[in-house]
C-alpha positions as CSV (number, residue, x, y, z in Angstrom):
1,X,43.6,18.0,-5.2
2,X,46.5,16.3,-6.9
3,X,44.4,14.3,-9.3
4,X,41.7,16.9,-9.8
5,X,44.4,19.7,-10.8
6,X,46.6,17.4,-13.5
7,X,43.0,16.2,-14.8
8,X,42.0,19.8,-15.1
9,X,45.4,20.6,-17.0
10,X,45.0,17.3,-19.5
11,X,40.9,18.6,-20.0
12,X,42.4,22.4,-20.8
13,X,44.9,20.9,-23.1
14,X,42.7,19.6,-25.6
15,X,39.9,22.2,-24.9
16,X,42.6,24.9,-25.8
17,X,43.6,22.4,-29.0
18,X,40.5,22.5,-30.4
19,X,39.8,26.0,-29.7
20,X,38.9,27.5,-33.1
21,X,41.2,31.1,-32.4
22,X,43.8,28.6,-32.4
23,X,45.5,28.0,-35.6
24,X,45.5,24.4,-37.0
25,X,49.1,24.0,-37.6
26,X,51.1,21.3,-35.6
27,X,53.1,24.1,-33.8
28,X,50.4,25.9,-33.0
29,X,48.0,22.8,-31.8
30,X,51.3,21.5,-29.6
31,X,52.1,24.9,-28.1
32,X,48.3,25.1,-27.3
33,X,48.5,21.4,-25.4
34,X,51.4,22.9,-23.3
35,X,49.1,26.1,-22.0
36,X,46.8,24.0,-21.1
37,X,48.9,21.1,-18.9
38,X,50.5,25.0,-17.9
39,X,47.1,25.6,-16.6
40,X,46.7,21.9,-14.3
41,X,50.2,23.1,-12.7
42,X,49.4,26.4,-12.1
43,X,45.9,24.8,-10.2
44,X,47.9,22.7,-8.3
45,X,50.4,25.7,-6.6
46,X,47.4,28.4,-6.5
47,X,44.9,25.7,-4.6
48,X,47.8,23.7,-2.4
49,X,48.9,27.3,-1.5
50,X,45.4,28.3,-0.3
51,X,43.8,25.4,0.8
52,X,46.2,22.7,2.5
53,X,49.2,22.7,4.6
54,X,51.2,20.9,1.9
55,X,51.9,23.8,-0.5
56,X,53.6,22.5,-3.6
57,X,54.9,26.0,-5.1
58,X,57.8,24.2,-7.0
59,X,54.7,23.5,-9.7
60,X,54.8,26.8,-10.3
61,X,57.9,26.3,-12.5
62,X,56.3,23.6,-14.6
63,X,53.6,26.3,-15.0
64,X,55.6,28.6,-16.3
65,X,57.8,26.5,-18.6
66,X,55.2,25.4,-20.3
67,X,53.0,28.2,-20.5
68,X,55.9,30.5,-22.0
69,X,56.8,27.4,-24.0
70,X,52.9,27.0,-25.6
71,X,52.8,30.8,-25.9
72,X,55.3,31.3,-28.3
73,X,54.6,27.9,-30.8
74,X,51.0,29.6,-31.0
75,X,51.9,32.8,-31.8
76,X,55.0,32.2,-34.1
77,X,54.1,28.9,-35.0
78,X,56.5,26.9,-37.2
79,X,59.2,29.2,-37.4
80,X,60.6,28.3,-33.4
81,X,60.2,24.9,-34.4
82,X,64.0,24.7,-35.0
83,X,65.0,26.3,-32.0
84,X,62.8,24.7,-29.6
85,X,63.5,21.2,-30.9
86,X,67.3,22.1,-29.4
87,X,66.7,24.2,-26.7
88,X,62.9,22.3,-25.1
89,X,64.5,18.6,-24.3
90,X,67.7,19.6,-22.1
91,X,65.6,22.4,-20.1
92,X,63.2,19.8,-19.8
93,X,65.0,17.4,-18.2
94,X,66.7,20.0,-15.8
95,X,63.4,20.6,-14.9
96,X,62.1,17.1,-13.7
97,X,65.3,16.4,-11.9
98,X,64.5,19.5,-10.1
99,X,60.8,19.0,-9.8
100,X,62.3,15.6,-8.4
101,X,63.8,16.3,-5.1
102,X,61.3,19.0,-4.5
103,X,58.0,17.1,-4.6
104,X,60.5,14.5,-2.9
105,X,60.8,17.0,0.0
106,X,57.6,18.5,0.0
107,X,54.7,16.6,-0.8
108,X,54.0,13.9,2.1
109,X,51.2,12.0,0.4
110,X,50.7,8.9,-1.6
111,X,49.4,11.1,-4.4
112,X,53.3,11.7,-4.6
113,X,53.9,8.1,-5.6
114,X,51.2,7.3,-7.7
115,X,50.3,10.8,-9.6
116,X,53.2,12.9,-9.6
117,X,56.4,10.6,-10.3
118,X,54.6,8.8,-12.8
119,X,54.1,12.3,-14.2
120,X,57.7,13.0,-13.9
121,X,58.5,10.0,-15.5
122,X,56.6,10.8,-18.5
123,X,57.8,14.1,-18.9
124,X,61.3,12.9,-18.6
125,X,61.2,10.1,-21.4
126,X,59.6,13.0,-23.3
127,X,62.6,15.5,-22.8
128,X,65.0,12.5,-23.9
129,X,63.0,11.1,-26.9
130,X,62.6,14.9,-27.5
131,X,66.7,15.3,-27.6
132,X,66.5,11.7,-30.0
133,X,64.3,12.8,-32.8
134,X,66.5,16.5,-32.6
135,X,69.6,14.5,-33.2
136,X,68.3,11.6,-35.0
137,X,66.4,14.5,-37.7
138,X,69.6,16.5,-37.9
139,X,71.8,13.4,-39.3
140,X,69.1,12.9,-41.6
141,X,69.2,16.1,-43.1
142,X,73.0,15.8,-43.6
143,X,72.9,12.0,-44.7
144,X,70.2,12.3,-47.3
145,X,70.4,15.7,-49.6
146,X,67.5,16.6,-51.3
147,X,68.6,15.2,-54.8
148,X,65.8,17.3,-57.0
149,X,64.3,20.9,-56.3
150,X,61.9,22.6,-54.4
151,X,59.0,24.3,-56.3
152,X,56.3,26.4,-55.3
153,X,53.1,25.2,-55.1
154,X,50.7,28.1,-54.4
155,X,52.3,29.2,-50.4
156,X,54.3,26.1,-50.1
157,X,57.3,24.6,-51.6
158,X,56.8,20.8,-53.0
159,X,60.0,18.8,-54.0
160,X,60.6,17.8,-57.5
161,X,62.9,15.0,-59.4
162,X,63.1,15.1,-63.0
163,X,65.2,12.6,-64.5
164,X,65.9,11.1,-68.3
165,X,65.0,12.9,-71.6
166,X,61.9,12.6,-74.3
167,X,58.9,13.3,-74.3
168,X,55.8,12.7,-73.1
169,X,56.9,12.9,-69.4
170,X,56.1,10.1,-66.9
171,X,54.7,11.8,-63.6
172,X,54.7,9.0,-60.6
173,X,52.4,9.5,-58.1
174,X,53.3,7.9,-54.8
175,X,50.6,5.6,-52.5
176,X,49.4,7.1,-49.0
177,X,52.1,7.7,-46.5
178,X,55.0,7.2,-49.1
179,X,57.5,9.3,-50.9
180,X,59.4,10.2,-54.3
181,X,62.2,7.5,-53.0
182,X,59.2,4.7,-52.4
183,X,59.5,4.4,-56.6
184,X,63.4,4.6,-56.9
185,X,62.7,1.6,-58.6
186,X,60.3,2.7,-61.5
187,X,62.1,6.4,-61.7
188,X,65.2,4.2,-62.7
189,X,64.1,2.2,-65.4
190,X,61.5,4.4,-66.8
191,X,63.9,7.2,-67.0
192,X,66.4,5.2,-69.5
193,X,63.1,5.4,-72.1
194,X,62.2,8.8,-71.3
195,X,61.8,11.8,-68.6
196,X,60.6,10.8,-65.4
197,X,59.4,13.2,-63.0
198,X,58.1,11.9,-59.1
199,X,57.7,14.3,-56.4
200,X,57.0,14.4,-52.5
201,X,53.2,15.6,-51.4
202,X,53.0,18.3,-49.1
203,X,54.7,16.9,-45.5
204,X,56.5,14.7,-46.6
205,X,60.1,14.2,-47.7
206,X,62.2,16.9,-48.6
207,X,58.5,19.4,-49.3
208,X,57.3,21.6,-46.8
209,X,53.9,21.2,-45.0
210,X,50.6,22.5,-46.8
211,X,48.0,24.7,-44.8
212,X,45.3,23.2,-46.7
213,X,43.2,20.1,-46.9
214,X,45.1,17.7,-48.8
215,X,42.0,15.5,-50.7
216,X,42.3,14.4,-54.1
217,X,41.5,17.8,-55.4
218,X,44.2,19.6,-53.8
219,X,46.6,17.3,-54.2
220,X,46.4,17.6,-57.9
221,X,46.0,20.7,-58.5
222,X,49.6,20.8,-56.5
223,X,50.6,18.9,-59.0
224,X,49.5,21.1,-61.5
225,X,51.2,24.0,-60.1
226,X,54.2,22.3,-59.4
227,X,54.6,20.8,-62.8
228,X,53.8,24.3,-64.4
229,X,56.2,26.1,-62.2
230,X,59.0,23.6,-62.4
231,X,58.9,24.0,-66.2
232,X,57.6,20.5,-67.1
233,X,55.7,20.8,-70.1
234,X,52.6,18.2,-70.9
235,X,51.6,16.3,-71.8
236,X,51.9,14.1,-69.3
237,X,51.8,10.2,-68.5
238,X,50.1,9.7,-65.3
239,X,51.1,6.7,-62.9
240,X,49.7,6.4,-60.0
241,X,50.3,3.7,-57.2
242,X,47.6,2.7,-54.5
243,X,46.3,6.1,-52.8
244,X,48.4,7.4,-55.9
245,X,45.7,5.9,-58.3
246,X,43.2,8.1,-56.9
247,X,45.2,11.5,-57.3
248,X,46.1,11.2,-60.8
249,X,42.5,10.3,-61.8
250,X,41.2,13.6,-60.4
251,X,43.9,15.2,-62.3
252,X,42.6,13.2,-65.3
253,X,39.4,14.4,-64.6
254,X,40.5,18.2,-63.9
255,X,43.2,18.7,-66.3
256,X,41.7,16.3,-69.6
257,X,44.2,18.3,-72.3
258,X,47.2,17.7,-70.3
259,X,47.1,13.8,-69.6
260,X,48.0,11.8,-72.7
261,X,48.1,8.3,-70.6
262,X,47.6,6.8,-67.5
263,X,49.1,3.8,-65.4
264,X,47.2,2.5,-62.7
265,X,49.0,0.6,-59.9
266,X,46.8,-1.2,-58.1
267,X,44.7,1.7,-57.4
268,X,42.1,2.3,-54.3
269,X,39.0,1.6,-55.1
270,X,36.7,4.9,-55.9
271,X,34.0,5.7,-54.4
272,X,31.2,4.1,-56.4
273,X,28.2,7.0,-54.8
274,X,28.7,10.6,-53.5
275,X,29.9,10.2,-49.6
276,X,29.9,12.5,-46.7
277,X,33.1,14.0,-45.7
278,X,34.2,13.4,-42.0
279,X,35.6,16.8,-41.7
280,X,34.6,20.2,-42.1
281,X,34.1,22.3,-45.6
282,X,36.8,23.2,-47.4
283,X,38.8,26.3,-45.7
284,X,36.2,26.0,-42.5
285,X,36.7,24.6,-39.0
286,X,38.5,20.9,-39.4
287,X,38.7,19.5,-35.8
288,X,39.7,16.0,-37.6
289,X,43.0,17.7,-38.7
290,X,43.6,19.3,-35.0
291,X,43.2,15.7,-33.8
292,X,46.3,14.7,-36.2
293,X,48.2,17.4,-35.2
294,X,47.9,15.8,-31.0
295,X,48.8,12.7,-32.6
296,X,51.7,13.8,-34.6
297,X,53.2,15.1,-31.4
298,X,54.1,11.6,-30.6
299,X,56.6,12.0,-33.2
300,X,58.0,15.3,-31.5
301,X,59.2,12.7,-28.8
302,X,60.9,10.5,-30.9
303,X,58.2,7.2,-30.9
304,X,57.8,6.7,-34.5
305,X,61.9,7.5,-34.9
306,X,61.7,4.0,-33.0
307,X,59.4,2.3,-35.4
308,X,61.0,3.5,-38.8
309,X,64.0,0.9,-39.1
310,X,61.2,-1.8,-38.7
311,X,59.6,-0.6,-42.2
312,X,60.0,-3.6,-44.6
313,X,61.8,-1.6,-47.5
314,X,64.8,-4.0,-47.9
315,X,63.8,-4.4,-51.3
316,X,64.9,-1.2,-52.7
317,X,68.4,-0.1,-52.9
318,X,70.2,1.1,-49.9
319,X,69.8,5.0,-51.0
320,X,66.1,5.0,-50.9
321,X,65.4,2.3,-48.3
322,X,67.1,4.4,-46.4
323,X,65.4,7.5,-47.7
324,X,62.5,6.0,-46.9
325,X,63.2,5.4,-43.3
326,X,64.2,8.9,-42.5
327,X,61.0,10.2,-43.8
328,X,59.0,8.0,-41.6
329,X,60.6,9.4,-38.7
330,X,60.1,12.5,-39.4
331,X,57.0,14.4,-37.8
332,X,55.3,16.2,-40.7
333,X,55.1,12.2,-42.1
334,X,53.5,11.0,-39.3
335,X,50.7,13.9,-39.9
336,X,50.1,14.2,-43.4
337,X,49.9,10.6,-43.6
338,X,47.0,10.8,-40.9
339,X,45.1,13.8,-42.5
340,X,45.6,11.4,-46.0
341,X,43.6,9.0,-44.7
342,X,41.3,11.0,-43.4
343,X,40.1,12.5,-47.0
344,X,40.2,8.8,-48.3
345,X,36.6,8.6,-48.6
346,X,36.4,12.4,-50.4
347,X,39.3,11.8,-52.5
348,X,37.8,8.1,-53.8
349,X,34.5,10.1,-54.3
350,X,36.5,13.0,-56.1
351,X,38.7,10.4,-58.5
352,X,35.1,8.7,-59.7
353,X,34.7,11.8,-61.4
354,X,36.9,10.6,-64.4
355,X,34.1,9.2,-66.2
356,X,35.5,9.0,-69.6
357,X,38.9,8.4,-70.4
358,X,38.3,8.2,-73.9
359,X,40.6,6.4,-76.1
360,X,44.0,7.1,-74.2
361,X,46.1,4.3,-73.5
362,X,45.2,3.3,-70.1
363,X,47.2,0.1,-67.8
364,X,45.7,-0.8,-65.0
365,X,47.4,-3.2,-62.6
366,X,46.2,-5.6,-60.0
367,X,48.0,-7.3,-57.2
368,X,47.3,-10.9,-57.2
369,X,48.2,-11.4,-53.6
370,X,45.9,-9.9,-50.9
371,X,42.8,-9.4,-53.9
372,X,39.5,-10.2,-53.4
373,X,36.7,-10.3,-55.7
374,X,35.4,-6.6,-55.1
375,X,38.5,-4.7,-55.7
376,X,38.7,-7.4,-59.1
377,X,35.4,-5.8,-60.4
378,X,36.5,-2.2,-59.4
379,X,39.9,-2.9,-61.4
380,X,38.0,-3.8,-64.0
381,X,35.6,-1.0,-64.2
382,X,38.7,1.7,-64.4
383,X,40.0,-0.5,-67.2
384,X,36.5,0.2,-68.9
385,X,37.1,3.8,-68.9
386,X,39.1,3.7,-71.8
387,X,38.5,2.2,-75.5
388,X,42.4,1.4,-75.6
389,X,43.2,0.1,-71.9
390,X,44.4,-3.4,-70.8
391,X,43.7,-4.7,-67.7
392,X,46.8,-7.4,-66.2
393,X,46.9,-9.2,-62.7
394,X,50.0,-10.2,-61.7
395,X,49.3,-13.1,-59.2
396,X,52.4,-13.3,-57.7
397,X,52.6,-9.7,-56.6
398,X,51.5,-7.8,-53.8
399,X,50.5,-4.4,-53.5
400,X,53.4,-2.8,-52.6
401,X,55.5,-5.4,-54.8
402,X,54.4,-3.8,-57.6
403,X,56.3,-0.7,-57.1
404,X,59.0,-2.3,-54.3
405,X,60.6,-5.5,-55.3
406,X,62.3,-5.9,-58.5
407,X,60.1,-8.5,-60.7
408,X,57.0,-6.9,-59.9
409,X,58.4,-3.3,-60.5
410,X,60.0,-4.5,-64.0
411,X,56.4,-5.2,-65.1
412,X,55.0,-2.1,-63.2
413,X,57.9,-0.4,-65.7
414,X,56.9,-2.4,-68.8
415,X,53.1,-1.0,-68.3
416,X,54.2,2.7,-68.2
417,X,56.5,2.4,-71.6
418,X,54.0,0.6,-73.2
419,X,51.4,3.5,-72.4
420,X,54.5,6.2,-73.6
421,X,55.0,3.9,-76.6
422,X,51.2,4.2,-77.4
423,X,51.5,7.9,-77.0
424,X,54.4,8.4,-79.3
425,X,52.8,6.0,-82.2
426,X,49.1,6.4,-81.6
427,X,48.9,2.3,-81.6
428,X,46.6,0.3,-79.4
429,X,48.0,-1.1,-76.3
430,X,49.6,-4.5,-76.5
431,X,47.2,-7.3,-75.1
C-alpha cells in the first residue's frame, strides 16, 4: 500500500504537469507537481485508515502542505514565488522532523525503512537546498546590481547595456545559455570605438521570463522591440556568438533596413533543409516546455547553485565571472537555457532564411580548436552570403575563446571595428 500510494502520487504529479488547464509557467508546472505527490499522501491516510490496522493519518499533513502549497503557485503563479522561496524550506523541514517520529511510532513495517525515510530524506535535503538557493539568490541580487536598464519587450521586461558613443551601434548577441556579462570582454573594447549595446534574453540575467517560445524568431523580434523602446536607433552592427549567430541572422533576415553589418562568431551551423519542430505550433500546447519547467525545479532546491562555481569563466574579469556564476544559479537560467535548446533545430532552420546579405560588410569567425570539416564548409557558405565578407580561422582559439579569453577576444574586437569601419567609409573589408 506504501509503494502503490507514493507511486500513485509521483504518476499524479506529472499527469497534473502536463495537464493542458494548467498553465506552462514554472510556478504553475511546480505547484501542479506538489498536488499531485498531495494526492499519493492523501492515498496513503484515506486507504491505511480503511483497510489495515496500521493507520498512518500523520500523512495527512504532507497532504495538506503540499496541496495548499501547489494550489496557490497554480493559481497565482509567479507572483508567490518570492514568498514561498522564504516561507516553503523552514515549514518544510518542521514537517519531516515531525513526519519523523510519527511514522517512527506508527508504522511497524519494513516499508518504513525502505520507502518512507528515504522519502523523508529527500524531502529534507529539498527543504535545506530550498533555504540555500533563497539565501544564496538573495546575496546575488545585492552583490551584483543590474548595471543597464530594463525595457519592455512586448509583456516582459528585457535588460539593456548601452555603452560608448558613435554611431552605427554594435548589438552583441550572446551564445545559448549565456549572458550580457559572457562578452564583458568585447563590450569593453568595442565600446572605446563606438556604442555598444548587449542585452540578456528573456530568463536570464537581470530580464524577466518570457511566456512565449523563444526560437530564433522571437528572440529577434525581442530584440527589435527592445532596441526600439530603449531608444537605440539603427542602424545596427550585428554580432552574434555561437547560438548568438543564429539570432542575429534572422534578424538580418527580418529586419534587412536596419542591419548595416554583421559579425559572426563562430556561429551554429543552420539548418541546410526545412526541419520538423519537436514541439507544438506556435502559441498551442508545448509539453517539451512543461518538461523544462520539472527540470528547472532542480534549481528551486539549490543543485545547479552547487555546480555554478565550477563554470570555467576565470578568464574574464572578476565582475563578470562572477556575474556569470550567479546567473547560472539562478532558476529561470537553468530553464530558458533548456527551452533554447530545444528550438535549436527551428531557430537553425529560421536563420537559413538570410539568403542574401548583399554587399554589407560581413566577418565570420571560426574556432580552430574543436572544428571539423562540416562546420569549415558551413563557415564558409555564410561568408558567401555577402560580396564584401571575409572569412578568418583563428587556430588557436576555441569556441568560447573567442569571446572569453583575451587574445582571442582582441581579434573577435578587431572583426567588429573593421565591419563599423566599413560601415562609416563604405570600403571593402580588409583581407
Amino acid at each position: 500500500m506504501v509503494a502503490g500510494t507514493l507511486a500513485a502520487g509521483l504518476f499524479a504529479a506529472l499527469l497534473f504537469a502536463a495537464a493542458p488547464f494548467i498553465r506552462s509557467g514554472e510556478s504553475e508546472v511546480t505547484g501542479a507537481v506538489l498536488c499531485g505527490l498531495a494526492v499519493g499522501w492523501g492515498l496513503l491516510a484515506l486507504l491505511s485508515v480503511r483497510f489495515t490496522d496500521q493507520p498512518q493519518r500523520w500523512a495527512v499533513a504532507p497532504a495538506l502542505f503540499m496541496g495548499v502549497s501547489g494550489l496557490l503557485l497554480v493559481w497565482f503563479g509567479a507572483p508567490v514565488d518570492t514568498v514561498f522561496s522564504w516561507v516553503w524550506p523552514p515549514a518544510l523541514l518542521a514537517l519531516v522532523i515531525w513526519m519523523f517520529f510519527r511514522v517512527r511510532r506508527e508504522l511497524r513495517s519494513r516499508s518504513r525503512q525502505w520507502l518512507i525515510y528515504p522519502v523523508i530524506a529527500v524531502l529534507a535535503l529539498a527543504s535545506l537546498g530550498g533555504a540555500y538557493q533563497t539565501l544564496g539568490s538573495a546575496a546575488d541580487e545585492r552583490a551584483f546590481p543590474m548595471p543597464g536598464q530594463l525595457v519592455d519587450a512586448g509583456g516582459y521586461s528585457l535588460h539593456l547595456k548601452c555603452t560608448g558613443t558613435g554611431s552605427p551601434t554594435v548589438v552583441l548577441q550572446p551564445g545559448a545559455g549565456e549572458m550580457s556579462s559572457n562578452h564583458a570582454l568585447l563590450s569593453q573594447a568595442v565600446s572605446a570605438a563606438t556604442r555598444v549595446c548587449v542585452y540578456d534574453r528573456a530568463g536570464r540575467g537581470w530580464s524577466g521570463p518570457a511566456d512565449t517560445v523563444q526560437d530564433a524568431t522571437q528572440i529577434s523580434a525581442d530584440l527589435h522591440t527592445l532596441l526600439h523602446n530603449g531608444n537605440v536607433p539603427g542602424p545596427y552592427v550585428l554580432a552574434g556568438h555561437s547560438f548568438g549567430g543564429l539570432y542575429v541572422q534572422t534578424f538580418a533576415a527580418n529586419y534587412p533596413d536596419e542591419v548595416a553589418g554583421m559579425v559572426l562568431i563562430d556561429a551554429t551551423d543552420r539548418a541546410p533543409a526545412p526541419v520538423t519542430r519537436p514541439g507544438a505550433a506556435r502559441g498551442g500546447y508545448d509539453l517539451l516546455s512543461r518538461v523544462t519547467a520539472v527540470i528547472a525545479i532542480l534549481g528551486r532546491v539549490g543543485a545547479v547553485r552547487l555546480y555554478a562555481p565550477l563554470e570555467d569563466v576565470d578568464s574574464l574579469p572578476p565582475r563578470p565571472r562572477d556575474e556569470i556564476r550567479a546567473n547560472i544559479a539562478d532558476p529561470g537560467n537553468l530553464r530558458s537555457t533548456l527551452e533554447e535548446y530545444i528550438q535549436a533545430n527551428t531557430s537553425m532552420e529560421e536563420a537559413a532564411s538570410l539568403q542574401d546579405f548583399a554587399g554589407k560588410p560581413l566577418v565570420v569567425l571560426t574556432a580552430g580548436i574543436g572544428n571539423d570539416a562540416k562546420h569549415e564548409g558551413s563557415q564558409n557558405d555564410l561568408a558567401n552570403l555577402s560580396t564584401n565578407s571575409v572569412h578568418k580561422t583563428i587556430d588557436f582559439a576555441s569556441h568560447e575563446a573567442l569571446v572569453a579569453e583575451p587574445d582571442a577576444a582582441a581579434i573577435t574586437t578587431q572583426a567588429i571595428l573593421d565591419v563599423v569601419s566599413s560601415v562609416k567609409t563604405a570600403a571593402p573589408l580588409p583581407k
